[in-house]
N, C-alpha and C positions, 0 to 999 in steps of 0.2 A: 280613677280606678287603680288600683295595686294588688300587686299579686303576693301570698305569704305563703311560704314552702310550709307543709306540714312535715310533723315531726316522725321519723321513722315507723313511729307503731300505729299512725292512724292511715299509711298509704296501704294496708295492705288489701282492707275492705273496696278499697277504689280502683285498685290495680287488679283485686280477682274480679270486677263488673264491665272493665274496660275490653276485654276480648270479646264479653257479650255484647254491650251494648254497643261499640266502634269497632267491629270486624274491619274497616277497611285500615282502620288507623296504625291497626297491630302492625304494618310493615315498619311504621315506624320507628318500633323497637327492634327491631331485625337486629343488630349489633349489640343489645342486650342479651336478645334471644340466643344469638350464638357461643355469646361468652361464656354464659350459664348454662348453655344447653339445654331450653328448658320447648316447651311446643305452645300452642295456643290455650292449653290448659287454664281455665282460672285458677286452680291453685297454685298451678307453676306458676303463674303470673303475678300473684299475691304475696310469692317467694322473696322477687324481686325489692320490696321493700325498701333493704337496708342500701338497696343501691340508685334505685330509681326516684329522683325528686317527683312531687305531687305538690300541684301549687292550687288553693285557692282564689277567686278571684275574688276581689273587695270591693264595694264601693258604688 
């Protein structure tokens, strides 16, 4: 199994599902959240993109 970082323009769709679909996981970004200032929004979330890795897994 290998994981492959996606490329900045396709985290954004995955980053706006991840607050719905893993409410508990969002603490995890808490030090994103605050940097950017951003709430549990998914579009705030989806903002994140250029900064937040998104990895596939492979295999």
């Amino acid at each position: 199994m290998t994981l492959g970082e996606l490329p900045a323009e396709e985290r954004g769709v995955i980053l706006w599902e991840f607050p719905r679909k893993v409410p508990h996981g969002v603490q995890f970004l808490q030090l994103l959240q605050q940097l950017y200032g951003i709430s549990n929004d998914p579009e705030e979330f989806s903002a994140l993109a250029p900064w937040c890795p998104v990895f596939r897994v492979e295999g």
